[in-house]
N, C-alpha and C positions, 0 to 999 in steps of 0.2 A: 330200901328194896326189900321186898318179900325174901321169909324163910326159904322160899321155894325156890331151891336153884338151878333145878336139876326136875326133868320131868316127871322122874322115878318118885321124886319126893312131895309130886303135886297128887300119882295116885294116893297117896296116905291121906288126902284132904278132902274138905269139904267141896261142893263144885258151887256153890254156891254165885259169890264173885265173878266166876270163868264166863265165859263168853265165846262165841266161834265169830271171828270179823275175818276179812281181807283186812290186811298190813302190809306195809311197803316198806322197803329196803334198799339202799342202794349201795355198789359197787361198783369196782371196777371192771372197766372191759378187758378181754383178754383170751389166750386161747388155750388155758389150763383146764386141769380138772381141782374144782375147789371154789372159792370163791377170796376176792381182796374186798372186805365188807368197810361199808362206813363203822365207824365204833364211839362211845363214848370216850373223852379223854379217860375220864375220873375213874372208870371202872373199866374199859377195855370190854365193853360186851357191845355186841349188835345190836345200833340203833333200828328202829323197828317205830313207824307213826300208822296211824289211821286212814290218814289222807295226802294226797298225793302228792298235795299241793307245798304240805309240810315238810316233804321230802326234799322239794325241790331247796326250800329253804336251808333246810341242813346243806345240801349239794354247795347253796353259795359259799358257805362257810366253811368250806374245804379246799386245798389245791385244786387248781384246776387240772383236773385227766378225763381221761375217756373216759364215761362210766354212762350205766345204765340205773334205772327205778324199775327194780322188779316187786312184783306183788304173788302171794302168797297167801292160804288158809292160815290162821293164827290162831292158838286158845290163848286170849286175853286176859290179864285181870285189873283193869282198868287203876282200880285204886292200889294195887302192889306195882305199878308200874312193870308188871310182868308178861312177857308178851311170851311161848313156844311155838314154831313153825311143825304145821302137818304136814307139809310139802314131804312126799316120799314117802312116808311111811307106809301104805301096801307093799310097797317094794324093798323097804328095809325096817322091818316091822322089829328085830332086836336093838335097833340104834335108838330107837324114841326113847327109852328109859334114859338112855344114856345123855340125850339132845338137855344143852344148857341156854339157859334162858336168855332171851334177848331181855334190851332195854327200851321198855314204850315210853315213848318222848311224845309230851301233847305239846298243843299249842303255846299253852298257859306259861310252861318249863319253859320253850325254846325262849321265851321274849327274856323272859328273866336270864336265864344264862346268857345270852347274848348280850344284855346290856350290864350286865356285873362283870365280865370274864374281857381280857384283855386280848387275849389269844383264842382262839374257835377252841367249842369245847367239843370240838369232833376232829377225827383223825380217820388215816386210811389205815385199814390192818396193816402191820409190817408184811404180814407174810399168809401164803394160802392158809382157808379154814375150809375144810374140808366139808362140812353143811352148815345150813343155817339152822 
């Protein structure tokens, strides 16, 4: 994964790599304020794909609960595997510095992991994360 963990530390860089795409995420349903995100086992950060269809897939590979695929603005960086949600930001325009970095999961990854990994290499957050 990218130096870049933390959005604060992507303004110090080049933009070179970044990209602005829709990404999709998924969660669970529920009637909090926060969010119960899909996550990587291996690193605990928010899975985040390109396409929808690839969400759906993570979805199988998780307990079954209620959950939704929500989509979102993203700055991309395809080859650091680094995804940041703009989702919000006019409205909380000092939290962006603060926003840590999801994980972009292609297609290419999921095949591989899934067919190495014994156990789903995705999990449900234990507990609320207050953005994405």
């Amino acid at each position: 994964m990218s130096e870049v963990s933390r959005l604060f530390d992507l303004l110090k860089t080049e933009l070179n790599d970044w990209t602005l795409r829709t990404g999709y995420y998924l969660e669970l349903k529920h009637g909090l304020m926060g969010t119960f995100p899909a996550l990587m086992r291996r690193n605990k950060r928010v899975v985040v794909c390109l396409t929808e269809g690839l969400m759906h897939q993570v979805a199988s590979r998780l307990p079954a609960r209620d959950n939704t695929i929500g989509s979102a603005l993203f700055l991309v960086n395809e080859k650091a595997k680094v995804a940041f949600s703009l989702s919000g930001l006019p409205s909380l325009p000092d939290d962006a510095t603060r926003r840590e970095a999801c994980y972009l999961l292609t297609n290419k990854e999921f095949e591989a992991l899934v067919s190495r990994c014994k156990r789903s290499p995705f999990i449900w957050a234990p507990g609320l994360i207050s953005s994405r």
